[in-house]
Backbone as a printed PyTorch tensor [residue, N CA C, xyz], in Angstrom:
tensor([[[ -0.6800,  -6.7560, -14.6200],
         [ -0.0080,  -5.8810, -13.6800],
         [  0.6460,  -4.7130, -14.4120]],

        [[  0.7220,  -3.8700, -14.0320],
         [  1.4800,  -2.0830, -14.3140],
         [  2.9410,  -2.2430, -14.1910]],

        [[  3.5070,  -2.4970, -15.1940],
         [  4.9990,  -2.5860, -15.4060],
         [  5.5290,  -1.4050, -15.0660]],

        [[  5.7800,  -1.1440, -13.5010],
         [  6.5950,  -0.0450, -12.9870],
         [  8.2140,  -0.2810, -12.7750]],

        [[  8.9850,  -0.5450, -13.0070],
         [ 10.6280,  -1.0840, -12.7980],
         [ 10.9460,   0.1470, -13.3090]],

        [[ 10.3470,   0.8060, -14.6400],
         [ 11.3810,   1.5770, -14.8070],
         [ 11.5810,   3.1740, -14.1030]],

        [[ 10.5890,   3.4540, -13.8310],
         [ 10.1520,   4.5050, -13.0700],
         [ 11.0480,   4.9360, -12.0900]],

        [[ 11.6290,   4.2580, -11.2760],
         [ 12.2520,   4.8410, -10.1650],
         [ 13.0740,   3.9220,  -9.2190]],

        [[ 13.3650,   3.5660,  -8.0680],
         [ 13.6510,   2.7680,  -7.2500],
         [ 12.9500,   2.2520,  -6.4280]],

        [[ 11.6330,   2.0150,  -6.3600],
         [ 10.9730,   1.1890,  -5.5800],
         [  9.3230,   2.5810,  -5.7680]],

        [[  8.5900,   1.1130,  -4.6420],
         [  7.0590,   1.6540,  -4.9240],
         [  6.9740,   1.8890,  -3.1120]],

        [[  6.6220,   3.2140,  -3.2050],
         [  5.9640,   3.7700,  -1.7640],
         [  4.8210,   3.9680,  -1.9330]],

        [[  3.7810,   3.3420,  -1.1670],
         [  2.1660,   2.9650,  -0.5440],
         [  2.2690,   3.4640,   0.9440]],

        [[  1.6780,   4.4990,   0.4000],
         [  0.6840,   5.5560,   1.6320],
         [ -0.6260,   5.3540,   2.4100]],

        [[ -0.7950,   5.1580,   3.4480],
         [ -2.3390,   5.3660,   3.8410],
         [ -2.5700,   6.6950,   4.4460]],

        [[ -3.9590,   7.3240,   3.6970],
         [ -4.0670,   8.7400,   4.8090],
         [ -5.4510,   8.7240,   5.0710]],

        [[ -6.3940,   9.8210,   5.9680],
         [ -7.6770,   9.3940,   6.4540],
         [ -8.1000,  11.1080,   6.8080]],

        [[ -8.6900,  11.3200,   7.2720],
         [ -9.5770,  12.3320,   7.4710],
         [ -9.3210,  12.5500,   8.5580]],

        [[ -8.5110,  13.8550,   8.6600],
         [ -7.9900,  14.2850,  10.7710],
         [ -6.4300,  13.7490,  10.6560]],

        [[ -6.1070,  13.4270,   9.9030],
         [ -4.5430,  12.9400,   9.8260],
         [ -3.8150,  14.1760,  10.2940]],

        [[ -3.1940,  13.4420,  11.6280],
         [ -2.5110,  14.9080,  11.9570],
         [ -0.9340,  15.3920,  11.6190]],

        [[ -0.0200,  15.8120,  11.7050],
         [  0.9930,  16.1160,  11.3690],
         [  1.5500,  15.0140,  12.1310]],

        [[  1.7620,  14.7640,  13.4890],
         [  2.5670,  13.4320,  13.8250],
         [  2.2850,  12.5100,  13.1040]],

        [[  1.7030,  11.6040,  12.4670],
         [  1.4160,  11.3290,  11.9550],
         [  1.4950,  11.0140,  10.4770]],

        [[  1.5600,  12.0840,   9.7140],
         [  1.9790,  12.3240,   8.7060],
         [  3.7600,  12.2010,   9.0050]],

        [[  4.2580,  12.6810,   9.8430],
         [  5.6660,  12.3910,  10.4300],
         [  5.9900,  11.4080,  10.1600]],

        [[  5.2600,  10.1860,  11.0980],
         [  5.6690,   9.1360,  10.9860],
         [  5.7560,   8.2970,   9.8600]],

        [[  5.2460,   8.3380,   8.9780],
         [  5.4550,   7.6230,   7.6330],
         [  6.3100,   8.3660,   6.7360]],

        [[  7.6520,   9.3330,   7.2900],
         [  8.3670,   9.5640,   6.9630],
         [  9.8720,   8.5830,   7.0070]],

        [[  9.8860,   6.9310,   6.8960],
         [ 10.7730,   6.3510,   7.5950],
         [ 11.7540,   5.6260,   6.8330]],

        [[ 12.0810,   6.3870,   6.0190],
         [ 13.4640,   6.5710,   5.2830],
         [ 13.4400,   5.1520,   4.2240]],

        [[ 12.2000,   4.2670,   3.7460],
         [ 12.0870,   3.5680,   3.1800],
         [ 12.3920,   2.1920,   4.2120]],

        [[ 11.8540,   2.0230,   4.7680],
         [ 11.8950,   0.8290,   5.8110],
         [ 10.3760,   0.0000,   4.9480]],

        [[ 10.7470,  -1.2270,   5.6830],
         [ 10.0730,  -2.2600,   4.9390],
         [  8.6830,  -2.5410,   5.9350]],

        [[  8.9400,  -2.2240,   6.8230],
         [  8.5630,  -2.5790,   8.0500],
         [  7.3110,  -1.9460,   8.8810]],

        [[  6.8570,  -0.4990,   8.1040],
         [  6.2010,   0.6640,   8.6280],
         [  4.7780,   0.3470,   8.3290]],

        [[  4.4030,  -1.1030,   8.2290],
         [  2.7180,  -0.7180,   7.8950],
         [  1.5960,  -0.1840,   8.6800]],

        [[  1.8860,  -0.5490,  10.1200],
         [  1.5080,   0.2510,  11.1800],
         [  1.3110,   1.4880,  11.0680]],

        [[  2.4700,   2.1320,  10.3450],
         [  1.8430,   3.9930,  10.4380],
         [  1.3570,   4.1000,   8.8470]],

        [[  1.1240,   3.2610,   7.9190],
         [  0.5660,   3.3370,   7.1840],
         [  1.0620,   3.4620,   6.0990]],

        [[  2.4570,   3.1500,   5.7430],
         [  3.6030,   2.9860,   4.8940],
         [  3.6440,   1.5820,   4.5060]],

        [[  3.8030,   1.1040,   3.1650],
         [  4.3160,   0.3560,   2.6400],
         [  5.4070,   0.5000,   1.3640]],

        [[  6.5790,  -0.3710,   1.5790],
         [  7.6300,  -0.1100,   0.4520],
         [  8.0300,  -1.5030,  -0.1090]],

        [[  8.1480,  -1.9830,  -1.6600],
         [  8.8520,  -2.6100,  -2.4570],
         [ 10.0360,  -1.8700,  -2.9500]],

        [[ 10.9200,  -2.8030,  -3.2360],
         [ 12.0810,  -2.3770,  -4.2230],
         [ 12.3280,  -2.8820,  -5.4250]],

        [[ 12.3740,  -2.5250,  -6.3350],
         [ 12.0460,  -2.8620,  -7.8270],
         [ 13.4980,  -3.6510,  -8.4170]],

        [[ 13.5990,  -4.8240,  -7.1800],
         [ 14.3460,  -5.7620,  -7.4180],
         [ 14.1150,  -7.0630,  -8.0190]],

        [[ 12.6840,  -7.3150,  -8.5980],
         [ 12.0980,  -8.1670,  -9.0260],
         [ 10.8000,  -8.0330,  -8.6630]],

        [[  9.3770,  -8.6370,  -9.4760],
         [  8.6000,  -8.8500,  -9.2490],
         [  8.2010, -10.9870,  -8.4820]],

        [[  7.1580, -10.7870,  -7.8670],
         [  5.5990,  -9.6680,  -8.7220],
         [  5.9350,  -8.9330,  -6.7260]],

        [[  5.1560,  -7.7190,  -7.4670],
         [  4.6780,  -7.0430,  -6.3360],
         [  3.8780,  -7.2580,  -5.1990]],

        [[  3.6180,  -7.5440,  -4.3370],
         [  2.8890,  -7.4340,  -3.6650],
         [  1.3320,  -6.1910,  -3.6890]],

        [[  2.2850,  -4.9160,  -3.2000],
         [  1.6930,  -3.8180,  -3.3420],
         [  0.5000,  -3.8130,  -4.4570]],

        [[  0.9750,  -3.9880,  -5.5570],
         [  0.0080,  -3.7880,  -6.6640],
         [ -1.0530,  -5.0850,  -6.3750]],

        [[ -0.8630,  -6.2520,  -6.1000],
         [ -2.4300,  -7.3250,  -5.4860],
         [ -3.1850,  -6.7000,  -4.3740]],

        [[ -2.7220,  -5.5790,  -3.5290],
         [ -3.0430,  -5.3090,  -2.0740],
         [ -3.6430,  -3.9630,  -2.7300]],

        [[ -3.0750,  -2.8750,  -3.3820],
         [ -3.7430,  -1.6910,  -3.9300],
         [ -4.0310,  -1.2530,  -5.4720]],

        [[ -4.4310,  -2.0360,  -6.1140],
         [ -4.2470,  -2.2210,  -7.6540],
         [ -4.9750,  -0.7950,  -7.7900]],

        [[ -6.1870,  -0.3010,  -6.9220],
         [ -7.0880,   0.8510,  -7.4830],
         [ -5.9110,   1.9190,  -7.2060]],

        [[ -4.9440,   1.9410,  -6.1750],
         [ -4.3520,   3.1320,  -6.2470],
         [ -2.8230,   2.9460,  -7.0500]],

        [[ -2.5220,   2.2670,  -8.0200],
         [ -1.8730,   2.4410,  -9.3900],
         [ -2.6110,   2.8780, -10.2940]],

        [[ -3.5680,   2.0740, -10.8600],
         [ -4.7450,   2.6330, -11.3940],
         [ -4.6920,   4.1290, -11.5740]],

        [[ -5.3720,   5.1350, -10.4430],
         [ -5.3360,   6.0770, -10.1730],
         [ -4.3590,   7.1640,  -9.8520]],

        [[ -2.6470,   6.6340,  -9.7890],
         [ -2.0390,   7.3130,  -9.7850],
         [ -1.8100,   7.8050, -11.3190]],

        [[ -2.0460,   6.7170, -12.2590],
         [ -1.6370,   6.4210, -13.6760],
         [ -2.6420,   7.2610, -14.2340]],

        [[ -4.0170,   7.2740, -14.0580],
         [ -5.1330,   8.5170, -14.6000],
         [ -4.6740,  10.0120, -13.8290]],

        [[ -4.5040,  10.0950, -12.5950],
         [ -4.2250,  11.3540, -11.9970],
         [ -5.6260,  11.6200, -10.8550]],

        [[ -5.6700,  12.6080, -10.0210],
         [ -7.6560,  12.6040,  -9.4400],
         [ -8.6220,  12.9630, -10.5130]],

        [[ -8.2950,  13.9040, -11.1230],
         [ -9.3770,  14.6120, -12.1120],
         [ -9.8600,  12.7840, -12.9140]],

        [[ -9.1560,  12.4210, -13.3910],
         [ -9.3620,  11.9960, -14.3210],
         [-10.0610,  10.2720, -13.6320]],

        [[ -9.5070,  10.3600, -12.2880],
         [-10.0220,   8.7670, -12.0340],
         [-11.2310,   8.9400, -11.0500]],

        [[-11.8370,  10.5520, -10.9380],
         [-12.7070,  11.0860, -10.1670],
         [-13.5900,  10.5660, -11.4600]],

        [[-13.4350,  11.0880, -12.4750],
         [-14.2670,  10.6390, -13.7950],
         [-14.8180,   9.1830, -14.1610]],

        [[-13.5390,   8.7210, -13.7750],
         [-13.8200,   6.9730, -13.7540],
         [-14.7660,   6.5560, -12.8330]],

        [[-14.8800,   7.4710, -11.4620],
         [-16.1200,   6.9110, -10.5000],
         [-15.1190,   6.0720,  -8.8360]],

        [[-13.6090,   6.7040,  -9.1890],
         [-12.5230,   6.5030,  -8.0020],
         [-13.3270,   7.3950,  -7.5270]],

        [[-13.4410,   6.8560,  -5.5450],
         [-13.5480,   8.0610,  -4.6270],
         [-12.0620,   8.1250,  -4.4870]],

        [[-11.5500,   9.5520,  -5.1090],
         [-10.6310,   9.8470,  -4.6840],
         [-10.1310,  11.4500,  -3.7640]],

        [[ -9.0040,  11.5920,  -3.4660],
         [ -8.8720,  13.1620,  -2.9830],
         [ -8.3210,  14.0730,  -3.9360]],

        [[ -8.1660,  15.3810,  -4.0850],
         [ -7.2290,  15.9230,  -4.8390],
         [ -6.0110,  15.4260,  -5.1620]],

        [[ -5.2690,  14.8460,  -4.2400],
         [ -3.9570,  14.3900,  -4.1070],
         [ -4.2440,  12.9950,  -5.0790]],

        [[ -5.0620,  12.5390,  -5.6030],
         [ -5.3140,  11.1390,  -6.0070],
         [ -5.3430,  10.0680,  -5.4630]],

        [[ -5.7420,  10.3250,  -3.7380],
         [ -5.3330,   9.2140,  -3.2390],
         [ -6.8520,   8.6330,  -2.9580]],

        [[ -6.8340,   7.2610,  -3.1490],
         [ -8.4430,   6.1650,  -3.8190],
         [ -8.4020,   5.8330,  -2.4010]],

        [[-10.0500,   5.6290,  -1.8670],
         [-10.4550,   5.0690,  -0.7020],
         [-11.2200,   3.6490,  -1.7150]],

        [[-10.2960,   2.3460,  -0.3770],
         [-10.3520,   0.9390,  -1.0210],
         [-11.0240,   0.2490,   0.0460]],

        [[-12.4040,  -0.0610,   0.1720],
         [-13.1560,  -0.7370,   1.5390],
         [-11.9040,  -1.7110,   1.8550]],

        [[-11.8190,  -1.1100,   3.6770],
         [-11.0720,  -2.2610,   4.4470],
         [-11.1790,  -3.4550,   4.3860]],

        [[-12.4950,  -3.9780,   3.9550],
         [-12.9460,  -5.4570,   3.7160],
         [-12.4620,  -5.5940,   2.3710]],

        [[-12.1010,  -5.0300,   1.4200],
         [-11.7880,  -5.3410,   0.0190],
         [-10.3500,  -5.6560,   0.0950]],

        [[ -9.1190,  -5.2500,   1.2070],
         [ -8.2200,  -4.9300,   1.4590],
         [ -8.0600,  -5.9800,   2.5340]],

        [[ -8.7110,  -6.4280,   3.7190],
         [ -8.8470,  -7.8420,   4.0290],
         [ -9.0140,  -9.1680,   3.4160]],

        [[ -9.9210,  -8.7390,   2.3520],
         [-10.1140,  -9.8780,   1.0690],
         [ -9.0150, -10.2670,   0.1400]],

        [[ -7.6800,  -9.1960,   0.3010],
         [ -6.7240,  -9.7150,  -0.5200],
         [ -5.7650, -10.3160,   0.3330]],

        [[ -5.3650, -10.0170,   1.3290],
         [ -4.5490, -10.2550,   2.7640],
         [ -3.8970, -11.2710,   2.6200]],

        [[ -4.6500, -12.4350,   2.2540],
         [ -4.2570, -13.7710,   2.6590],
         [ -3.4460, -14.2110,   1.6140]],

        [[ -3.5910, -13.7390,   0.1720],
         [ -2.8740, -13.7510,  -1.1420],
         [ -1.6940, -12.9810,  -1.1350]],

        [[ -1.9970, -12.0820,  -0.8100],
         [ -0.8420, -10.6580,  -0.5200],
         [  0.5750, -11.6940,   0.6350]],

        [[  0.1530, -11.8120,   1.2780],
         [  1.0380, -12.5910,   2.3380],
         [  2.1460, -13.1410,   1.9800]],

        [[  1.1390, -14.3560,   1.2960],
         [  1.7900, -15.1970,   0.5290],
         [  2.5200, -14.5470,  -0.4510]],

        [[  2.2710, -13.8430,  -1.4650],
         [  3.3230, -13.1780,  -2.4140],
         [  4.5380, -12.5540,  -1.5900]],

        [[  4.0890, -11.6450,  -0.4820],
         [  5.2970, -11.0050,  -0.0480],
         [  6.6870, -12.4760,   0.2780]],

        [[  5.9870, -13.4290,   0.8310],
         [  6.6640, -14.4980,   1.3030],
         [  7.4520, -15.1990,   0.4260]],

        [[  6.7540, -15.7470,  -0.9580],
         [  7.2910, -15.8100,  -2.0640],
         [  8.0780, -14.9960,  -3.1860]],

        [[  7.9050, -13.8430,  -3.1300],
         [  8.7050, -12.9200,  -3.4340],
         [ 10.1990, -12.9950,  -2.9470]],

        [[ 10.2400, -12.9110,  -1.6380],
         [ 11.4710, -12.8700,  -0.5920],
         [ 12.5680, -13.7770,  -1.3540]],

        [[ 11.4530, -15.3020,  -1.1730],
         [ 12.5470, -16.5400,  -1.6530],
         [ 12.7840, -16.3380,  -2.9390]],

        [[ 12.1610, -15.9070,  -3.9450],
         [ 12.7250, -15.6930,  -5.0590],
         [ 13.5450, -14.7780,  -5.2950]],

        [[ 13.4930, -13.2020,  -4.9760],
         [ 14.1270, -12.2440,  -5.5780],
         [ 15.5710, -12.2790,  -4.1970]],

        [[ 15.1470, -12.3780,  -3.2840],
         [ 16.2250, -12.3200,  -2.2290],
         [ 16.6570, -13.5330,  -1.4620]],

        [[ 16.1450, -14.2380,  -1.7850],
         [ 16.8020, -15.8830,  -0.9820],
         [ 16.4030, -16.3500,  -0.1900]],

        [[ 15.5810, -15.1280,   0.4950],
         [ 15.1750, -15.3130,   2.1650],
         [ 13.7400, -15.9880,   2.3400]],

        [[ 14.0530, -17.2450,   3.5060],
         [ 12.5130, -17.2600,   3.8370],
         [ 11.7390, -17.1460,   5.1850]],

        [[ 10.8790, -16.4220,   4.4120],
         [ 10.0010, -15.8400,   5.4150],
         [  9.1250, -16.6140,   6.0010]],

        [[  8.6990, -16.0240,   7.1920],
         [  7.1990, -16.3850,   8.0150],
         [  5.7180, -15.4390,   7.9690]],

        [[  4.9280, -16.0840,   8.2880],
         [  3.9880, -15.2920,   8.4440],
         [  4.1470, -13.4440,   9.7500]],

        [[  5.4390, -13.9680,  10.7680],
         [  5.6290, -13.5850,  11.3400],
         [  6.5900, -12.4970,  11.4230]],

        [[  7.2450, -12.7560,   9.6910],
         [  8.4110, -11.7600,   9.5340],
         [  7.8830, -10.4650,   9.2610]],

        [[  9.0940,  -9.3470,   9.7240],
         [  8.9210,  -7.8540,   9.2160],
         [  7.6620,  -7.9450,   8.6550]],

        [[  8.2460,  -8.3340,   7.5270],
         [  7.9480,  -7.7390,   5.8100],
         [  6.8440,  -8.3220,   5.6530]],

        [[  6.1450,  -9.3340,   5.8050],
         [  4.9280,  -9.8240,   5.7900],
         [  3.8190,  -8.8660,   6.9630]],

        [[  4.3530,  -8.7660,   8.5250],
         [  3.6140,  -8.4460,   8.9410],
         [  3.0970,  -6.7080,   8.8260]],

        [[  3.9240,  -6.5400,   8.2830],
         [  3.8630,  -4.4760,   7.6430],
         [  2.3980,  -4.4330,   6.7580]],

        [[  2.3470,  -5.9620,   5.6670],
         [  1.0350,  -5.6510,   4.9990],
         [ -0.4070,  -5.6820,   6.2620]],

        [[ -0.0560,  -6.5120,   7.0140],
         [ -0.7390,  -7.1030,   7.9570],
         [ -1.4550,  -5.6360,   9.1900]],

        [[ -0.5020,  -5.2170,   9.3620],
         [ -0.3940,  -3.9810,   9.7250],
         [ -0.9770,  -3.0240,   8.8350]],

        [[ -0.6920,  -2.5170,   7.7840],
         [ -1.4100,  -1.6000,   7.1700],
         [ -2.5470,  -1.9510,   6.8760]],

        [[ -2.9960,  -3.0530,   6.4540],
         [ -4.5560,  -3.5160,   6.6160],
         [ -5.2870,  -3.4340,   7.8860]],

        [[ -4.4830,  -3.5500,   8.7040],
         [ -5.4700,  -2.8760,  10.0040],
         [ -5.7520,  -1.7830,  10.4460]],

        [[ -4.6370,  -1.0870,  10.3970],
         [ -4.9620,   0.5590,  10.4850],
         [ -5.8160,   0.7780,   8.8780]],

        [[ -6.0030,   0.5870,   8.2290],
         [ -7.0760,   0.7250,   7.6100],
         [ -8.2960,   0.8720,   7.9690]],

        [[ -8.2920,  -0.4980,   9.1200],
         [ -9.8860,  -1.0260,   9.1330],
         [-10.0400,  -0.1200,  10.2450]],

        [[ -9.2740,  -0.0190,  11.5500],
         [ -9.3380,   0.9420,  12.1220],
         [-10.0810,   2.0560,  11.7220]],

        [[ -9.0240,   2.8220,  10.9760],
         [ -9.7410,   4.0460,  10.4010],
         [-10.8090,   4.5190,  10.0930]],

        [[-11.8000,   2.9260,   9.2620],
         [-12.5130,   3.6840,   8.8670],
         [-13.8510,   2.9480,   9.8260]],

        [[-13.3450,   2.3160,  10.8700],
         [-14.2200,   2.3070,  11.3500],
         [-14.1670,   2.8100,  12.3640]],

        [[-13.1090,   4.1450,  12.1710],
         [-13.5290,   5.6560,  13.1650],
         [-13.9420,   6.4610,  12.2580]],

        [[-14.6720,   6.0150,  11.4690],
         [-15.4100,   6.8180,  10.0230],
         [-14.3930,   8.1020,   9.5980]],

        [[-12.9380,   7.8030,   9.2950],
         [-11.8040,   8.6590,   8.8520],
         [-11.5720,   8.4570,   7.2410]],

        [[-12.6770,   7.7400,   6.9250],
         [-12.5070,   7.2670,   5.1000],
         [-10.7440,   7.2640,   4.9270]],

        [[-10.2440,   6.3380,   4.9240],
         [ -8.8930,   6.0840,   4.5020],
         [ -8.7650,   5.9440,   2.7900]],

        [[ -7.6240,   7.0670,   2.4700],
         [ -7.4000,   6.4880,   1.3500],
         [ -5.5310,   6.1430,   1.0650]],

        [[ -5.3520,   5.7880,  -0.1680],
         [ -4.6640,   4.9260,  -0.3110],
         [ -3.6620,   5.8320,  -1.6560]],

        [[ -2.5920,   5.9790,  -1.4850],
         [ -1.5640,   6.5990,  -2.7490],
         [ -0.4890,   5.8520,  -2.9220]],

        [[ -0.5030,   5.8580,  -4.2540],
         [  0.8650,   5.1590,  -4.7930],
         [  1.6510,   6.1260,  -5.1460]],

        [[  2.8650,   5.6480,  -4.7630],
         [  3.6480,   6.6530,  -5.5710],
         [  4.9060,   5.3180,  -6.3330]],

        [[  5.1670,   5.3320,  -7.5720],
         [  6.0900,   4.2170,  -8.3290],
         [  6.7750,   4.9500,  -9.6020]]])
């Protein structure tokens, strides 16, 4: 895993797609809420590992860490902005692992335990669907880290 702690205060995971309109782009403006996977936001706080984020988007650390030029080279479909398109099914394929970490995470770093049903679990749950959505309104979704 990409030892990000020191970098900043937490990891913001973006989804964007092709036709993304300004509402839109709005909405994943939401002040670091945990909760936003629906509009295509995901947030950790670099209060302990392991991440979630990084099992759910490892290609877009990866690629934030090369830059586009450079992970365009590697053979990332990426955008100028560096943001990596990750098949929705590759991103379904981690889901069920991802879950579980967010869940286990909770009880470890914060005490709390979760459900399949909580917030914070269902935000990944959520952004994996508007994924699949997306691109199966052929909007090629891609995916940015920012940490």
């Amino acid at each position: 895993m990409i030892s990000v702690e020191e970098r900043g205060v937490g990891i913001d995971i973006y989804l964007s797609w092709d036709g993304m309109t300004d509402a839109e782009k709005r909405a994943q403006q939401t002040g670091f809420r945990i909760d936003a996977g629906d509009v295509g936001y995901l947030r950790e706080a670099y209060h302990g590992g392991p991440y979630a984020t990084q099992v759910l988007v490892p290609e877009a650390f990866h690629c934030a860490q090369l830059g586009a030029a450079a992970a365009q080279e590697a053979g990332y479909d990426v955008n100028d902005m560096g943001a990596v398109h990750i098949a929705a099914a590759t991103l379904r394929g981690r889901l069920e692992a991802v879950c579980g970490l967010v869940i286990k995470r909770a009880a470890k770093v914060y005490g709390q335990s979760l459900t399949a049903a909580s917030p914070e679990v269902r935000a990944f749950v959520d952004f994996v669907e508007l994924a699949e959505r997306q691109e199966l309104a052929l909007r090629h979704p891609r995916v940015f880290a920012s940490f």
